[in-house]
C-alpha positions as CSV (number, residue, x, y, z in Angstrom):
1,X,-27.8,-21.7,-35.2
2,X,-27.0,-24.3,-32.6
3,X,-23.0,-26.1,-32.8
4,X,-22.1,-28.8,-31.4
5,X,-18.6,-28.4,-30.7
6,X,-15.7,-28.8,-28.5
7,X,-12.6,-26.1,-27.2
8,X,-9.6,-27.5,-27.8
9,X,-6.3,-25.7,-27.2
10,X,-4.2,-23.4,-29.5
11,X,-2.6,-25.8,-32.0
12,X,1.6,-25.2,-30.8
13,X,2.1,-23.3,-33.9
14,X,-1.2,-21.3,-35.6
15,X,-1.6,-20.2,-39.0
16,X,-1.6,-16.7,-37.8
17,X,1.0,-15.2,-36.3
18,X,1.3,-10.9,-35.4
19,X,4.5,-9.2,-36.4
20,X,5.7,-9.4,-32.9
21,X,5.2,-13.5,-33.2
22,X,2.3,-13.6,-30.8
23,X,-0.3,-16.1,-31.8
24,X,-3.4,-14.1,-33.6
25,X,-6.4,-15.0,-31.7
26,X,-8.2,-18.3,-33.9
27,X,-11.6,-17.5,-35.4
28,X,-14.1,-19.8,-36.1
29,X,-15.3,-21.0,-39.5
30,X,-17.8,-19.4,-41.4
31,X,-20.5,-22.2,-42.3
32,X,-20.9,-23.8,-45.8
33,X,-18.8,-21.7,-45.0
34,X,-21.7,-22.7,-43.3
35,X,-23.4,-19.5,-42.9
36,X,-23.5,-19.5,-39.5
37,X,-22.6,-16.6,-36.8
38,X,-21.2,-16.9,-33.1
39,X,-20.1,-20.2,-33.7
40,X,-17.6,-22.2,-31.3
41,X,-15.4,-24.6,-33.0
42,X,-13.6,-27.8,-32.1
43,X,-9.7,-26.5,-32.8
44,X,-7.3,-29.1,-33.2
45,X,-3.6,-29.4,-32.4
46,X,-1.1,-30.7,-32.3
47,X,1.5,-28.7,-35.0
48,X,1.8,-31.8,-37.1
49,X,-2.0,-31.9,-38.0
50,X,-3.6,-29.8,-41.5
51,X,-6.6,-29.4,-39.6
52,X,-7.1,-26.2,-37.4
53,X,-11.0,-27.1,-36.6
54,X,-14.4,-29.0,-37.3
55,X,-17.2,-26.9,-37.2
56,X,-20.0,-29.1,-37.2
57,X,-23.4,-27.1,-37.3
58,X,-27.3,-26.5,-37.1
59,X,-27.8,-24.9,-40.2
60,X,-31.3,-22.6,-40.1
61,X,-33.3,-22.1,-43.0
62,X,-32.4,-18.5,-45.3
63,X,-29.3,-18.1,-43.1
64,X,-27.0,-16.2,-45.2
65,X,-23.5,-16.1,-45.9
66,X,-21.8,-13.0,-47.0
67,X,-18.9,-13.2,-50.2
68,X,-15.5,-13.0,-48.1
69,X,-12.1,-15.2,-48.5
70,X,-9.4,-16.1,-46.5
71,X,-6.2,-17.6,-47.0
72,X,-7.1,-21.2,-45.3
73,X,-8.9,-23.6,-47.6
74,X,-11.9,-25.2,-46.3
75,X,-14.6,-28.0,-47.2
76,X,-18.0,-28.0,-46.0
77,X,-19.8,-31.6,-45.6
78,X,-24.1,-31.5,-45.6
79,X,-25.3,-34.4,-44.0
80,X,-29.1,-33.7,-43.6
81,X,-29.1,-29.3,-45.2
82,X,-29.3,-28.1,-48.8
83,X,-27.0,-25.8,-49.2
84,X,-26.1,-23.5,-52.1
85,X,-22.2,-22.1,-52.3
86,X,-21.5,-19.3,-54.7
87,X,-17.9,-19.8,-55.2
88,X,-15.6,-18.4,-58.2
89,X,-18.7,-16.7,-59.9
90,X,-20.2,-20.3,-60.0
91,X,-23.2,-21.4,-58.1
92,X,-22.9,-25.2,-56.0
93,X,-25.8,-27.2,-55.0
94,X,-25.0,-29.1,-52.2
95,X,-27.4,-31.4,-51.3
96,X,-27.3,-33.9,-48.3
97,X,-24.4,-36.2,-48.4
98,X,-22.4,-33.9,-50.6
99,X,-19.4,-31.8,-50.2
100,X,-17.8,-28.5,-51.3
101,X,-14.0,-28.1,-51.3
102,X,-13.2,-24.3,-51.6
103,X,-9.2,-23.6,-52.0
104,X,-7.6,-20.8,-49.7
105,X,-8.0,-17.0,-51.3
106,X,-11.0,-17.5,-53.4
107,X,-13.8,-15.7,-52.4
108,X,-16.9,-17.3,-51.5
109,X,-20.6,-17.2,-50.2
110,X,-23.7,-19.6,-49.3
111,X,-27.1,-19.7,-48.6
112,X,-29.2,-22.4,-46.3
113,X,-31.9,-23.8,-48.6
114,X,-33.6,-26.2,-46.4
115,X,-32.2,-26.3,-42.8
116,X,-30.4,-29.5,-41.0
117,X,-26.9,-30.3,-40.1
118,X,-23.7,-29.2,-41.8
119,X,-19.8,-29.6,-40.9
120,X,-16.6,-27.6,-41.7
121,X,-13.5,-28.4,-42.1
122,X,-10.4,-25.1,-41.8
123,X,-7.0,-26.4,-43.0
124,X,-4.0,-24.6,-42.1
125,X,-3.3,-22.3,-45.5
126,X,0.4,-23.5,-45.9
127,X,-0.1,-27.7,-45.1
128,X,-3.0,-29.4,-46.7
129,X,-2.7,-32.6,-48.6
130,X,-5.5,-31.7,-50.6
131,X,-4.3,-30.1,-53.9
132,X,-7.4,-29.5,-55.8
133,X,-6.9,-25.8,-56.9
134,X,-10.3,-25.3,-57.7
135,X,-13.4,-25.5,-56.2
136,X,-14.4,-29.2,-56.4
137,X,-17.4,-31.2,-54.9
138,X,-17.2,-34.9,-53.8
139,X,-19.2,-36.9,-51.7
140,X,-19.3,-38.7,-48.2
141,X,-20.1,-42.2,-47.7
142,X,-20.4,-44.1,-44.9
143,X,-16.9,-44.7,-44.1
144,X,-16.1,-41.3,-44.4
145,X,-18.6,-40.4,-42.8
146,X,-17.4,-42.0,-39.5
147,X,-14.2,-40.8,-39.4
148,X,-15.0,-37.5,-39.7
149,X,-17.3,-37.9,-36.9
150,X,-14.5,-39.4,-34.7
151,X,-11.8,-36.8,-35.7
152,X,-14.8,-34.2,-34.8
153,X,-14.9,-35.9,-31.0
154,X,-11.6,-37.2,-30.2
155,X,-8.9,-35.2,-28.4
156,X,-6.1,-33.0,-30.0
157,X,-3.5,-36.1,-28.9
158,X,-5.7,-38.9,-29.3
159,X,-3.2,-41.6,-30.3
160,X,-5.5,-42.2,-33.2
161,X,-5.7,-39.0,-35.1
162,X,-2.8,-39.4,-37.5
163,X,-4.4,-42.6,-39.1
164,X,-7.8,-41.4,-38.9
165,X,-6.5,-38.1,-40.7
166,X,-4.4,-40.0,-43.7
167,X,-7.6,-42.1,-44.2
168,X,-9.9,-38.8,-44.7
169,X,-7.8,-38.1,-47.0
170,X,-7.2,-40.7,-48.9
171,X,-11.1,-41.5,-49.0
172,X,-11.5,-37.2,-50.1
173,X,-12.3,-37.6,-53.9
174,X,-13.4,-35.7,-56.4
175,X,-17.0,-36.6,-58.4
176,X,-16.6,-38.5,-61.5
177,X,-17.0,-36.6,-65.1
178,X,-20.5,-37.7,-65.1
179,X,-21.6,-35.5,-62.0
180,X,-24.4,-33.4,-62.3
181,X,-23.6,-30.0,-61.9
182,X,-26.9,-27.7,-61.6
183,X,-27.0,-24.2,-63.0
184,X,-29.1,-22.1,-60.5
185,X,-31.2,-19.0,-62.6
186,X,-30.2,-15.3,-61.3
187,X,-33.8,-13.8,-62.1
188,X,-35.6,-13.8,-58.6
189,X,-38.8,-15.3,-59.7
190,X,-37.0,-18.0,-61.7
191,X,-34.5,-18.9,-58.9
192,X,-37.5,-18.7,-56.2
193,X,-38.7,-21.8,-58.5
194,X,-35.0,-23.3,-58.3
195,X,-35.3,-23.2,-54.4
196,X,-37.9,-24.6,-53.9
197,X,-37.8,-27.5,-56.2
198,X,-34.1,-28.0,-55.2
199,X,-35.9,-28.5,-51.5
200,X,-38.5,-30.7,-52.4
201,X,-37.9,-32.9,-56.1
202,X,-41.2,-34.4,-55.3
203,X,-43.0,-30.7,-56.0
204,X,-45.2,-32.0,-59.1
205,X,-46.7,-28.2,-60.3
206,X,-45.7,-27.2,-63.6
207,X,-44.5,-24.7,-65.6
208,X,-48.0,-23.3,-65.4
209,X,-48.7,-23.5,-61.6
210,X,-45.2,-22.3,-60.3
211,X,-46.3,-18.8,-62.8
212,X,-49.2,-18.6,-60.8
213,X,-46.8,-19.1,-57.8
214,X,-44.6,-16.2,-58.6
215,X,-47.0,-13.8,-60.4
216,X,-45.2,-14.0,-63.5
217,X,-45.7,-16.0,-67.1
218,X,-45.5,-19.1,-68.3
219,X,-43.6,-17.8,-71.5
220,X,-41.4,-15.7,-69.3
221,X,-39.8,-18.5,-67.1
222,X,-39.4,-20.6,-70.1
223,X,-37.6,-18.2,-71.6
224,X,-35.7,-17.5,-68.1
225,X,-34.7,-21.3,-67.4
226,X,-33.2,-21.2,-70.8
227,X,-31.6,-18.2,-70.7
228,X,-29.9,-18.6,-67.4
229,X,-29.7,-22.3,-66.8
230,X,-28.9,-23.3,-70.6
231,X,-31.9,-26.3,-70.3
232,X,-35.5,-25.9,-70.9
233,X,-37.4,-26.3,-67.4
234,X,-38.8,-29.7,-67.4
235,X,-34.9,-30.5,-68.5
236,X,-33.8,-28.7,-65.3
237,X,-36.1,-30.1,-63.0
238,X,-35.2,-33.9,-64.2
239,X,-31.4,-32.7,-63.4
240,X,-32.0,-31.5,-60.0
241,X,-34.5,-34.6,-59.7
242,X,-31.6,-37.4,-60.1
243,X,-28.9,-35.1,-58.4
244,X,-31.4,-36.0,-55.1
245,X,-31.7,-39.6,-56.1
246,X,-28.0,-40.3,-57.1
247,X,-27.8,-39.4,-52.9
248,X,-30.2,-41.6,-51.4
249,X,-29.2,-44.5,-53.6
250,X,-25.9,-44.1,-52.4
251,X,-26.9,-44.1,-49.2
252,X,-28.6,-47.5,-49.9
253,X,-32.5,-46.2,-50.4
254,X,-34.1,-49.1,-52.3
255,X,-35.0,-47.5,-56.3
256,X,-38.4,-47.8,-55.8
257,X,-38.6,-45.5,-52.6
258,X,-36.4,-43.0,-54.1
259,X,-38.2,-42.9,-57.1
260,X,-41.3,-41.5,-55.4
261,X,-39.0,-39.2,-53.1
262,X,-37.9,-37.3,-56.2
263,X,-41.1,-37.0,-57.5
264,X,-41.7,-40.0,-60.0
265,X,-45.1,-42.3,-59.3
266,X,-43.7,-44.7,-61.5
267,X,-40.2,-46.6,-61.0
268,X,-40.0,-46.9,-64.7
269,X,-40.4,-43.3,-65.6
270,X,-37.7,-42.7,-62.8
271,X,-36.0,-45.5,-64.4
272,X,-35.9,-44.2,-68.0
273,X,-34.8,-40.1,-66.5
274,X,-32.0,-41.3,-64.7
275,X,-30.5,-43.2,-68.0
276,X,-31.4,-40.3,-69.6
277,X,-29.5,-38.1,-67.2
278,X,-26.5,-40.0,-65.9
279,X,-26.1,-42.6,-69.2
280,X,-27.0,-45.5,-66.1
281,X,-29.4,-47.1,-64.5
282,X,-30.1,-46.2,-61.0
283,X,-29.1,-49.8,-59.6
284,X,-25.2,-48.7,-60.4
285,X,-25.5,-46.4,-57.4
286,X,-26.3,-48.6,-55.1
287,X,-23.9,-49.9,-52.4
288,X,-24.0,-53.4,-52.9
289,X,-23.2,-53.2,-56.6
290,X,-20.5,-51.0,-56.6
């Protein structure tokens, strides 16, 4: 995994200290997590600051991420990976332009679904605004967006760090009630399915050709989407579907175009899904009419 990073000193006073008061050395963060290894990380000081560092990160496809936890909470941004974060027994989709927050001490894992980039953020355990106690996704527009970016660059004692740190946070909210959360299936030949239609939407096989697919039957994944995901497949698919849409309209794809990116030849059968799925029409999601 290549990380673009950059070494900046020990904050004054780390997080970790050994019983003699020596600073503990710093690690780096873990990606989505980020499910990354040997990464550097772009440490920040000075004392005053939550942040410890910004990993920001190449994430490649199948990399794994083991279940650990540590005490610092963390949140882990994709920008252009799908990533999946198992977190409190709970599985997370986090397509591009989402974000995972994951509170210090829970234990957590991930998975790289389809490779791209990726950024972590390490708070110190003991002073982080955020006080979301459980694990919570949100999303990062374009303002937010840059900011992170600059805090990412800029030096430890950049004179604009406070500001550009009160405004991430302040811009760090949670998703409305009407998210859609996606229940990933546990049986391998179901979730092998999941993955891939979580990596390409526009996959138009059916029940009937993704059997084939994983040498199993028709009957039998029915049974398994239902079973483990609580929907019947073509019900789970349509979620997973405008999930990916409800991204690239906010990022200002015209409906049209995103329509045929999730896998609908027809604007007004995307149309009719996304009411179906969200209670609004896609055109709510764009920037201009928010």
């Amino acid at each position: 995994m290549r990380v673009e990073a950059n070494r900046y000193p020990k904050p004054a006073n780390p997080v970790g200290r050994t019983a003699g008061g020596s600073p503990e050395e710093s690690r780096p963060t873990d990606t989505a997590d980020s499910a990354r290894a040997g990464a550097t990380s772009t440490t920040t000081g000075p004392a005053a600051s939550p942040i410890l560092c910004i990993d920001r990160d190449t994430a490649q496809d199948h990399e794994l991420l083991h279940l650990h936890s540590h005490p610092e909470p963390m949140l882990t941004w994709s920008s252009t990976a799908t990533l999946m974060g198992t977190v409190a027994r709970r599985d997370w989709l986090i397509p591009p332009g989402y974000g995972l927050w994951v509170p210090g001490g829970i234990e957590h894992a991930g998975a790289v679904l389809h490779p791209g980039e990726m950024l972590t953020i390490t708070f110190a355990a003991d002073n982080c605004p955020i006080t979301w106690t459980e694990p919570t996704c949100f999303t990062v527009g374009p303002l937010l967006r840059e900011i992170i970016a600059h805090l990412h660059h800029i030096a430890p004692d950049d004179h604009s760090r406070p500001a550009a740190e009160a405004l991430m946070f302040k811009l760090l909210t949670p998703l409305p009630a009407h998210h859609i959360h996606v229940t990933m299936p546990v049986d391998s030949r179901a979730r092998t399915i999941a993955e891939q239609l979580i990596a390409r939407p526009d996959d138009q096989r059916d029940l009937t050709a993704w059997a084939d697919y994983v040498h199993a039957g028709a009957r039998t994944l029915s049974r398994l989407f239902r079973a483990e995901t609580g929907l019947n497949f073509a019900t789970w698919r349509a979620q997973v579907r405008i999930r990916a849409a409800i991204s690239m309209l906010a990022d200002g794809t015209s409906v049209n175009a995103t329509a045929r990116a999730v896998g609908y030849r027809k604007p007004s059968a995307f149309i009719a899904a996304f009411r179906r799925v969200t209670g609004q029409t896609p055109g709510t999601y764009l920037p201009q009419l928010r």
